[in-house]
DRENDO-1510 file (C-alpha; in Angstrom, 1 decimal, always signed):
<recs>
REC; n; res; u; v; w
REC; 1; UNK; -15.2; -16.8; -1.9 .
REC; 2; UNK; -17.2; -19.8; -1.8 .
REC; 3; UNK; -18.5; -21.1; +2.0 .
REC; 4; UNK; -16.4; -23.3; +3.7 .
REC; 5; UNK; -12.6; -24.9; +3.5 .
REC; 6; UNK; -11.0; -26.8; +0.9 .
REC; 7; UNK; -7.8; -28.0; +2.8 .
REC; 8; UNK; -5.8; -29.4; -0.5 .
REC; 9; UNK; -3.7; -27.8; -3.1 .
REC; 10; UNK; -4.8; -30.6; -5.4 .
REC; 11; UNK; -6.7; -30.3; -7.5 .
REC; 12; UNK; -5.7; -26.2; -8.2 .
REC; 13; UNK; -8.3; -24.6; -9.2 .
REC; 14; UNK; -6.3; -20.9; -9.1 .
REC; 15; UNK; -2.9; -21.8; -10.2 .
REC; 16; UNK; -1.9; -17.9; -10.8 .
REC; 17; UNK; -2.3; -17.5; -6.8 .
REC; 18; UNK; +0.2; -20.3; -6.5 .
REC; 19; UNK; +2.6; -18.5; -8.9 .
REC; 20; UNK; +2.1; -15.3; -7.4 .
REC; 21; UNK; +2.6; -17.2; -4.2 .
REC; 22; UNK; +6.2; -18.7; -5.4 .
REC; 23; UNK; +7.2; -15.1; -7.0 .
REC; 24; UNK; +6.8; -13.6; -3.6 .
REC; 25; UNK; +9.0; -16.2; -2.1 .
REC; 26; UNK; +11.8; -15.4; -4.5 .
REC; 27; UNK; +11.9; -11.6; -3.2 .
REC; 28; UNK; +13.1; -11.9; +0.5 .
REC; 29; UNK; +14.6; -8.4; +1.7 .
REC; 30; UNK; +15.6; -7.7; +5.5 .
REC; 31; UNK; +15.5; -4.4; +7.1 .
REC; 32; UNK; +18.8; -5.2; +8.5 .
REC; 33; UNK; +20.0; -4.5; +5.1 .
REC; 34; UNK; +19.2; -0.6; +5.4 .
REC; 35; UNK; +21.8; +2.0; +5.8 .
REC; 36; UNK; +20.3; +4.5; +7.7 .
REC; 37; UNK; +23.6; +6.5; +8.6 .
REC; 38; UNK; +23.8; +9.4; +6.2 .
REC; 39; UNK; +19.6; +9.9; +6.9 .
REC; 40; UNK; +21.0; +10.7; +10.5 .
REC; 41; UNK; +23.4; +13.0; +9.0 .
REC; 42; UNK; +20.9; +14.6; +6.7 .
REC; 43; UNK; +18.0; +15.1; +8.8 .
REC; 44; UNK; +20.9; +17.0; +11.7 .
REC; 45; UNK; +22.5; +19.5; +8.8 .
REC; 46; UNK; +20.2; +19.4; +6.1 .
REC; 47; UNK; +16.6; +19.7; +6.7 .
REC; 48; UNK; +14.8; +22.6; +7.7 .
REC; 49; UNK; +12.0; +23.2; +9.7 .
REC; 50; UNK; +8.9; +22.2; +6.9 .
REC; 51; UNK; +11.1; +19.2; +5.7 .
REC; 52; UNK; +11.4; +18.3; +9.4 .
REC; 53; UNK; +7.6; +18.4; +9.7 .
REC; 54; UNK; +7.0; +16.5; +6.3 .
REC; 55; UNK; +9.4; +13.5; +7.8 .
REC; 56; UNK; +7.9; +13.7; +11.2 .
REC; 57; UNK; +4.1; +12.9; +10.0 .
REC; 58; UNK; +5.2; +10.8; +7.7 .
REC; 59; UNK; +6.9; +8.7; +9.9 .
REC; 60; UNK; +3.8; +9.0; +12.1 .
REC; 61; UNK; +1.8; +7.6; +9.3 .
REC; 62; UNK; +4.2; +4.7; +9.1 .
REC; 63; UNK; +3.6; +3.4; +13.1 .
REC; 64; UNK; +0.6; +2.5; +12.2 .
REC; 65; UNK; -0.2; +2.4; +8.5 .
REC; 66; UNK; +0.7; -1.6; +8.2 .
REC; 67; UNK; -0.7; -2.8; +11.3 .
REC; 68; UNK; -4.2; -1.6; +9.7 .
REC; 69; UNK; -3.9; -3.9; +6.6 .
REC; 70; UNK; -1.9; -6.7; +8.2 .
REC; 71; UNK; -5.5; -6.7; +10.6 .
REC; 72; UNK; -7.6; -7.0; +7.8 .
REC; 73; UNK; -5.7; -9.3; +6.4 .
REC; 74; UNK; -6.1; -11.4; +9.3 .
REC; 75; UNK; -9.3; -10.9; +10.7 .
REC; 76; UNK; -11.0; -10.2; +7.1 .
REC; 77; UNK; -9.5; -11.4; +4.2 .
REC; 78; UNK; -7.8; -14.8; +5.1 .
REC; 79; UNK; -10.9; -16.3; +6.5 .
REC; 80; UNK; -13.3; -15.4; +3.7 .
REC; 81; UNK; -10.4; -16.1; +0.4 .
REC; 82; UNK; -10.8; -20.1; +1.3 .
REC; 83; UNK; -8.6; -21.3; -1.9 .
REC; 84; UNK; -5.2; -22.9; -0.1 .
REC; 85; UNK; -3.3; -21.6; -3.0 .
REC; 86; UNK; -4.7; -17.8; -2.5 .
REC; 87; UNK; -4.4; -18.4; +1.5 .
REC; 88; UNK; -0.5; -19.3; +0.8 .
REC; 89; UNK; -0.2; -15.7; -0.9 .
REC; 90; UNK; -2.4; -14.2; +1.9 .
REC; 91; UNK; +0.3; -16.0; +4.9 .
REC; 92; UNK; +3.9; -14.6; +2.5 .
REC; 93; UNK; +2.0; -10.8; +2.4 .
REC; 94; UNK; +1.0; -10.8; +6.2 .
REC; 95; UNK; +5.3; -12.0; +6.9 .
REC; 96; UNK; +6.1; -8.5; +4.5 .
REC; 97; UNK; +3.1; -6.4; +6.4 .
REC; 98; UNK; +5.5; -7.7; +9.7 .
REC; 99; UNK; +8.6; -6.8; +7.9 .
REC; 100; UNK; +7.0; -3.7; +6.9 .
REC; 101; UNK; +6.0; -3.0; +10.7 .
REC; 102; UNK; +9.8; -3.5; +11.4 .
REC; 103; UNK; +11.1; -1.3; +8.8 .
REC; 104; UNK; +9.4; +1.2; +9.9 .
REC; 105; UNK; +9.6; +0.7; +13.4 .
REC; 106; UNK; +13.6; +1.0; +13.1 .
REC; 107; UNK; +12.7; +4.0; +11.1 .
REC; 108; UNK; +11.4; +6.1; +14.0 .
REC; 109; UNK; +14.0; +4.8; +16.4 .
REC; 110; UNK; +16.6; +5.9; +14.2 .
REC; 111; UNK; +14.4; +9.3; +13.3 .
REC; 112; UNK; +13.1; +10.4; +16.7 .
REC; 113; UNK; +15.5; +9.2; +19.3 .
REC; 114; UNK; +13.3; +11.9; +22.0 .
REC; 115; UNK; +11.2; +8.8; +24.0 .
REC; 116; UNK; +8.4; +11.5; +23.6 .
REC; 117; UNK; +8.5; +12.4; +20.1 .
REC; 118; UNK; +8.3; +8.8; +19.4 .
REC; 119; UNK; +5.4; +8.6; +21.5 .
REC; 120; UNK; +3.5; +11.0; +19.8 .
REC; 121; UNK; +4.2; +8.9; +16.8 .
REC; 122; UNK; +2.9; +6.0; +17.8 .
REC; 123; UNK; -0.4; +7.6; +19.0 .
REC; 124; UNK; -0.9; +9.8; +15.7 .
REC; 125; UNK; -4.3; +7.9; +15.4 .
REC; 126; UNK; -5.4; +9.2; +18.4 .
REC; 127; UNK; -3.8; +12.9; +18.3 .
REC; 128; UNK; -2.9; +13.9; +14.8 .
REC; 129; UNK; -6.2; +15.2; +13.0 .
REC; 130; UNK; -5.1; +13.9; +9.5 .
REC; 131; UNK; -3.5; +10.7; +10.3 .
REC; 132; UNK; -7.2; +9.7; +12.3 .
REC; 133; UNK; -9.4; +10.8; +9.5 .
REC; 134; UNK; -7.3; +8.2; +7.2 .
REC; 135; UNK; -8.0; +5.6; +10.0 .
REC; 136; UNK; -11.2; +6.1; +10.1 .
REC; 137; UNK; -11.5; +6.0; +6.1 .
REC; 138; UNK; -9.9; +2.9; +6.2 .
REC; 139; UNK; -12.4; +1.2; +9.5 .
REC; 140; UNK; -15.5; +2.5; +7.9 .
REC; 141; UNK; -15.0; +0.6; +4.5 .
REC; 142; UNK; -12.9; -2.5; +6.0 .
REC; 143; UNK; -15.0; -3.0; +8.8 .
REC; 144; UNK; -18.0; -4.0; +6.7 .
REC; 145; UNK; -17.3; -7.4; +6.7 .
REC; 146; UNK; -15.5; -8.0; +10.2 .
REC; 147; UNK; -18.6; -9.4; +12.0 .
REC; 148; UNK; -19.4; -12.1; +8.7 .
REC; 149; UNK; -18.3; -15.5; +9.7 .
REC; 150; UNK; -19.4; -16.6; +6.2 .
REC; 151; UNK; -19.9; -14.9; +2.8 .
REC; 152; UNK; -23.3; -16.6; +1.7 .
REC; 153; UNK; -25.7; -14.2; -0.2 .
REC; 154; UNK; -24.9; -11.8; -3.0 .
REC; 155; UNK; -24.8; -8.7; -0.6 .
REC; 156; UNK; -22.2; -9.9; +1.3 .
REC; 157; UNK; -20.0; -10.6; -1.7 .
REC; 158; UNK; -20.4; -6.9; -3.0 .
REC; 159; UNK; -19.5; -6.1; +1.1 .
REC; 160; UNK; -16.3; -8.3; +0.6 .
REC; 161; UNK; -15.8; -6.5; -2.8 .
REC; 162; UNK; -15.8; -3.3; -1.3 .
REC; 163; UNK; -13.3; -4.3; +1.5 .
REC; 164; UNK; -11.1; -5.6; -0.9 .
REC; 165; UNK; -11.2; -2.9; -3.4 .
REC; 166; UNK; -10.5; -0.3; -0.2 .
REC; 167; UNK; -7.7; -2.5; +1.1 .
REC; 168; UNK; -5.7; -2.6; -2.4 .
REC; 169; UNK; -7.0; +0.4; -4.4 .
REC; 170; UNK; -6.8; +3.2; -1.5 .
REC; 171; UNK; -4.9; +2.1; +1.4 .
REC; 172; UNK; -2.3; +0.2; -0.5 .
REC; 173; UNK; -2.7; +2.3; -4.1 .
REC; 174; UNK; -3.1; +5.6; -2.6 .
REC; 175; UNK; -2.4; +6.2; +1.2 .
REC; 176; UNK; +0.8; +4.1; +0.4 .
REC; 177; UNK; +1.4; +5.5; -2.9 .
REC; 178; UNK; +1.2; +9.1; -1.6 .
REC; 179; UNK; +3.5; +8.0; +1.1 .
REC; 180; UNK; +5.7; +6.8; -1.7 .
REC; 181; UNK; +6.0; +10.0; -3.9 .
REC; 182; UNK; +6.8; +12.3; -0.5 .
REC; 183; UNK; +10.2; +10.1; -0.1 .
REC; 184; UNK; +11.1; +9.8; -3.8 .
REC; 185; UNK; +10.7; +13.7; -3.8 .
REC; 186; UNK; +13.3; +14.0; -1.1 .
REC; 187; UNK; +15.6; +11.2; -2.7 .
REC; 188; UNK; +15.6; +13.3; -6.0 .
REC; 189; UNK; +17.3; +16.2; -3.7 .
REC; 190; UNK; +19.5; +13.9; -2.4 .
REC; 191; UNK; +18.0; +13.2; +0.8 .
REC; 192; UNK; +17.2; +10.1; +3.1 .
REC; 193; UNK; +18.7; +7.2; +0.9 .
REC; 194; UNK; +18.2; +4.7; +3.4 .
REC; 195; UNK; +15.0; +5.7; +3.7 .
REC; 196; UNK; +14.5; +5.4; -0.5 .
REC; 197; UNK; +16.6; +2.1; -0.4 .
REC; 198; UNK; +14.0; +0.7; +1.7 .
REC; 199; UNK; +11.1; +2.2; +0.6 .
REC; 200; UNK; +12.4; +0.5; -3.1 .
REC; 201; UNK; +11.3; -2.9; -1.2 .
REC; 202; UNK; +8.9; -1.8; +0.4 .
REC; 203; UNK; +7.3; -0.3; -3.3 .
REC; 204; UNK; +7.7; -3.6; -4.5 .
REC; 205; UNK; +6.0; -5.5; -2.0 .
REC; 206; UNK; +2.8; -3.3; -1.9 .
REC; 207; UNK; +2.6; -3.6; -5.8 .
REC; 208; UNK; +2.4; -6.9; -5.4 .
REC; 209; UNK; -0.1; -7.2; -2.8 .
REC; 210; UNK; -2.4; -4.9; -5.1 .
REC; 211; UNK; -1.8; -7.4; -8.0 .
REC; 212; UNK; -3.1; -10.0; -6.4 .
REC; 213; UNK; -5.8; -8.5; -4.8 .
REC; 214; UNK; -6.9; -7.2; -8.3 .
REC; 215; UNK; -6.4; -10.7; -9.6 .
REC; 216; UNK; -9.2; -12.2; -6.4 .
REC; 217; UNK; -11.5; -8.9; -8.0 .
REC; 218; UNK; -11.0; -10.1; -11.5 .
REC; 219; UNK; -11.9; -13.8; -10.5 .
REC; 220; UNK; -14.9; -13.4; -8.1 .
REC; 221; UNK; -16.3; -10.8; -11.0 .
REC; 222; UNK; -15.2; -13.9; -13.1 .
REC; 223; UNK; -17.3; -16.3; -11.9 .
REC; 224; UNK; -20.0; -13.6; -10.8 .
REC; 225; UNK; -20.3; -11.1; -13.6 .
REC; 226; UNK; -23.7; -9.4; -12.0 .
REC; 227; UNK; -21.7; -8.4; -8.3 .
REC; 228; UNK; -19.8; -5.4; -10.1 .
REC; 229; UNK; -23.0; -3.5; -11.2 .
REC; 230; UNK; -24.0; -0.4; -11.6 .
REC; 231; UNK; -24.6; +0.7; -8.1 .
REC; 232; UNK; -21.1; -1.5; -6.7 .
REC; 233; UNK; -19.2; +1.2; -9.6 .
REC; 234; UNK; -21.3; +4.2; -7.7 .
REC; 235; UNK; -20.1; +2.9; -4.2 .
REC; 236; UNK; -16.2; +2.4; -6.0 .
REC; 237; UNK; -16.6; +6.1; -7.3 .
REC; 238; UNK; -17.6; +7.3; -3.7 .
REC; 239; UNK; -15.2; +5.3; -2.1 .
REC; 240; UNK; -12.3; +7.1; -4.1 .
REC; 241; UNK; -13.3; +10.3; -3.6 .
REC; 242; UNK; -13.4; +10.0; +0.1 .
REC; 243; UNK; -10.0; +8.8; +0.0 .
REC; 244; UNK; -8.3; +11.2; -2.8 .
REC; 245; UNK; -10.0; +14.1; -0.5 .
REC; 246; UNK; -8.7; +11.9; +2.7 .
REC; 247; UNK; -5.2; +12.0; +1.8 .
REC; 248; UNK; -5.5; +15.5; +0.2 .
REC; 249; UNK; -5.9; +16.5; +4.0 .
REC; 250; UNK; -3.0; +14.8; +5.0 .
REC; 251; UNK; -1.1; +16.5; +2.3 .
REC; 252; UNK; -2.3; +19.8; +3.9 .
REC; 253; UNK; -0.9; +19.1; +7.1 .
REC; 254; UNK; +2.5; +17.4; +5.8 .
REC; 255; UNK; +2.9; +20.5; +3.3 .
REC; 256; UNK; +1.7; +23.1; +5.7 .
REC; 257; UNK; +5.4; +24.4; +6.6 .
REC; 258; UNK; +5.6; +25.3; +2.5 .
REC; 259; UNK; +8.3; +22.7; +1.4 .
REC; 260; UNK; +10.4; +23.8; -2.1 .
REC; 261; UNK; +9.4; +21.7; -5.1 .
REC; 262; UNK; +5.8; +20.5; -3.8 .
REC; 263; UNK; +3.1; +22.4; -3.8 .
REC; 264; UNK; -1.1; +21.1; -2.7 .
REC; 265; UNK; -2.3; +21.5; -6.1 .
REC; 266; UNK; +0.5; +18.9; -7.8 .
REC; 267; UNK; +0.0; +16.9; -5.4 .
REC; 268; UNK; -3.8; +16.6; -5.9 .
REC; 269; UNK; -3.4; +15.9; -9.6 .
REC; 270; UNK; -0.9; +13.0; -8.3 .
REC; 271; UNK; -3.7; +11.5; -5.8 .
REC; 272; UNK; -6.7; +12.1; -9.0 .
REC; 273; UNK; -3.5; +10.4; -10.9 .
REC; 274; UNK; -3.6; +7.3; -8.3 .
REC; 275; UNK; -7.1; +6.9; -8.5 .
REC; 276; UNK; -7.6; +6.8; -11.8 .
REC; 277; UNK; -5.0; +4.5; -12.0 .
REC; 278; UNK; -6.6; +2.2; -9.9 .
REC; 279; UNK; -10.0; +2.8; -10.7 .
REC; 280; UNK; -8.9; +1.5; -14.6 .
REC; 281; UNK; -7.3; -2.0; -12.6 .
REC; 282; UNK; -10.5; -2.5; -11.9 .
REC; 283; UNK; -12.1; -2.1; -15.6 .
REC; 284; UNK; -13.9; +1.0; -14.3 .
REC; 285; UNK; -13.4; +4.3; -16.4 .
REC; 286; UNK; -10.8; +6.8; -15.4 .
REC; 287; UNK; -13.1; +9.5; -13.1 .
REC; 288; UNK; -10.1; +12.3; -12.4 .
REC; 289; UNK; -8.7; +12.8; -15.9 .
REC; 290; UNK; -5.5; +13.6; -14.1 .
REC; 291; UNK; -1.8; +13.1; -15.5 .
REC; 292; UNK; +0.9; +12.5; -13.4 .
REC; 293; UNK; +2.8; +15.9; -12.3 .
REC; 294; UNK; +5.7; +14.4; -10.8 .
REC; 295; UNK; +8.3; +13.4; -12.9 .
REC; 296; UNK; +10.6; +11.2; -10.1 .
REC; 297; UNK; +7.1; +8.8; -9.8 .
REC; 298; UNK; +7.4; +8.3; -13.8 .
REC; 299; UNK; +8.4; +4.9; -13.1 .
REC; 300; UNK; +5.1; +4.1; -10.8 .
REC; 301; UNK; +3.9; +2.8; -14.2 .
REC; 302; UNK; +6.1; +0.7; -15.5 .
REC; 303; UNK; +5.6; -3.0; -16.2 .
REC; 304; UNK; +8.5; -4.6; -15.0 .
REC; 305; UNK; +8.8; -3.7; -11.1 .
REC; 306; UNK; +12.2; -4.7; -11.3 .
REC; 307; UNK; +13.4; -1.9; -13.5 .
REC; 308; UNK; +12.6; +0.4; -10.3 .
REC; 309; UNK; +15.5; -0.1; -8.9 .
REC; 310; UNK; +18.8; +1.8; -10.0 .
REC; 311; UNK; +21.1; -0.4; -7.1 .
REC; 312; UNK; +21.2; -4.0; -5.3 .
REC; 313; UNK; +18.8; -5.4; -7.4 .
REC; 314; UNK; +19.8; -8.6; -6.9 .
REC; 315; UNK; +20.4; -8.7; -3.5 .
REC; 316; UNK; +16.4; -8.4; -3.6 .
REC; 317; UNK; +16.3; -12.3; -4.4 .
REC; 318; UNK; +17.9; -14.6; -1.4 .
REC; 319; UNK; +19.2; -17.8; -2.0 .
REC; 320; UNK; +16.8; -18.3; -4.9 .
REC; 321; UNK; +18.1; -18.8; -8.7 .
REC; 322; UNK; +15.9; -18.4; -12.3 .
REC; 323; UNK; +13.8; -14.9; -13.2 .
REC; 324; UNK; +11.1; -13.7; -10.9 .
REC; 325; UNK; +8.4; -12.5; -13.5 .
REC; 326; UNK; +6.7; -8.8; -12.7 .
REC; 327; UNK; +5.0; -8.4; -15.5 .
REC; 328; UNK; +1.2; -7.4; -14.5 .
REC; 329; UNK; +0.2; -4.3; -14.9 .
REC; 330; UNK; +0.7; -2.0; -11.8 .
</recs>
C-alpha cells in the first residue's frame, strides 16, 4: 500500500501474490461449458410458486452482485495495491468478475425469457427493497476510499482496511456465500444442476479472491502491526453485523413464499456461521458462536477447494499440466 508505482516484477518483494497469481491461471472455466437444459425443464415441472420466487431474486441478486466488486476492484483496489505481482492477481480476478457477469447473465436469459421479467431483474437495485439495502451496505463501506488518489497517512490505511475487509469478508464471504448455500440447497433436491455445475466455479473463484485479499490484510497488518487496533476490530464487529442483519433481510424476502427444508432461523445461524468464519481469517475472535446448520455447505470448510467438486474436475484446468495447490484456509 505504499505511495506510488513500482513498474518491475524484479526484485519480488511479495512472491505468494505471484503464486496466487499463476494458480489462478491454471483454473480457466467457460460458461459455455454449462448445461443449462434440465434447469429449463425443472424450473417448467418442478418448482412451485415459493421456489419460483427463491430463483427469481436470486437471480436478481446475480445481475448485479459482480459488477459491484469488479468496480471496486477497479476504481478502488487496483490503484492503491501498487505491488506488480499483487496487481497481476488483481487483472486474472477482474477477467473471472467478467466471466462471472457472463455466467450469470446467460443465467437470466435462460431463466426469464419474459423481456420484462428480465427487466425487473436487472433493475432490482433500484426496485427490490432487499437487493438495495445490500447495495447500499456494500457503497457505504467501499466507497470510503473512492475519492483517495493516494493512501498517505495512517487513517487512510485503516479506510483501505475497511474496504478491503467489506469487499472479501461480506460481499464475497457472505452476500456470495449466502447466495451459495440457496443453490446447494436446491442441488441436494435434485434441482438446477447447471446452475450447481457453474456455481462449483464460480465457489472456487470467490474463495480465491478472499484468500488473497486476506493475504494483502495479513501483509499490510504485517508491516503495520498498530492499523488493526482496538477501535479498527470495533468498526470490523459493526461492519459484520450490518451485513449478517443485511442479508438476513434478503433471506426474508427470498424465504417469504415458505420453501420446504429452509427455514429464517437456520439460515441466520448459517450467516452468524459466515461471519465468524470470516471474522477468525482475520485473527479476530469468533463474535456469533454459531455452527453451521446446513449439512450440504459441510464442505464450505474444507482445505483443499478441489475436493468440492464431485464431477469435471479436471476439465477446471485448461491446457495447463502439474498440481494447482488450494491449500489456504477458506
Amino acid at each position: 500500500m505504499d505511495p506510488g508505482f513500482d513498474l518491475t516484477l524484479r526484485p519480488m518483494r511479495y512472491p505468494h501474490f505471484y503464486e496466487m497469481y499463476r494458480d489462478a491461471i491454471r483454473n480457466t472455466w467457460t460458461v459455455e461449458e454449462v448445461d443449462f437444459s434440465q434447469d429449463v425443464n425443472d424450473l417448467k415441472h418442478k418448482f412451485g410458486p415459493a421456489e419460483r420466487h427463491l430463483i427469481e431474486r436470486l437471480v436478481a441478486f446475480f445481475a448485479t452482485g459482480d459488477s459491484i466488486v469488479s468496480n471496486n476492484l477497479v476504481l478502488n483496489l487496483y490503484q492503491h495495491i501498487n505491488a506488480p505481482e499483487a496487481r497481476m492477481y488483481l487483472s486474472r480476478q477482474l477477467y473471472e468478475e467478467a466471466l462471472h457477469v457472463q455466467f450469470y447473465l446467460t443465467l437470466l436469459d435462460t431463466y426469464l425469457p419474459d423481456p420484462n421479467e428480465r427487466a425487473k431483474a436487472f433493475d432490482a437495485v433500484e426496485n427490490i427493497p432487499s437487493i438495495r439495502a445490500k447495495a447500499e451496505f456494500c457503497f457505504r463501506w467501499i466507497d470510503s476510499i473512492q475519492g483517495l488518489q493516494r493512501i498517505e497517512t495512517r487513517e487512510q490505511r485503516r479506510q483501505f482496511l475497511l474496504n478491503l475487509i467489506c469487499f472479501a469478508g461480506c460481499i464475497e464471504g457472505l452476500f456470495f456465500f449466502a447466495a451459495f448455500a440457496y443453490v446447494y440447497y436446491l442441488r441436494s433436491r435434485g434441482l438446477l444442476n447447471g446452475l450447481a455445475s457453474g456455481t462449483n466455479w464460480v465457489f472456487r473463484d470467490e474463495s480465491c479472491h478472499m484468500a488473497f485479499a486476506f493475504e494483502v490484510i495479513r501483509t499490510a497488518r504485517e508491516e503495520e502491526p498498530d492499523l488493526f487496533d482496538a477501535d479498527l476490530r470495533s468498526q470490523v464487529v459493526k461492519m459484520f453485523e450490518e451485513a449478517v442483519e443485511c442479508e438476513y433481510q434478503f433471506a426474508r424476502d427470498v424465504l417469504s413464499g415458505g420453501v420446504v427444508g429452509l427455514s429464517l432461523k437456520d439460515m441466520r445461524q448459517y450467516l452468524e456461521y459466515c461471519a465468524d468464519q470470516r471474522m477468525a481469517q482475520l485473527g479476530m475472535p469468533k463474535h456469533f458462536g454459531s455452527t453451521n446448520p446446513f449439512a450440504f455447505m459441510d464442505l464450505q470448510d474444507v482445505q483443499e477447494v478441489t475436493n468440492f467438486f464431485e464431477r469435471r474436475v479436471s476439465a477446471y484446468q485448461v491446457g495447463v499440466q502439474g498440481e494447482v495447490a488450494f491449500d489456504e484456509a477458506f
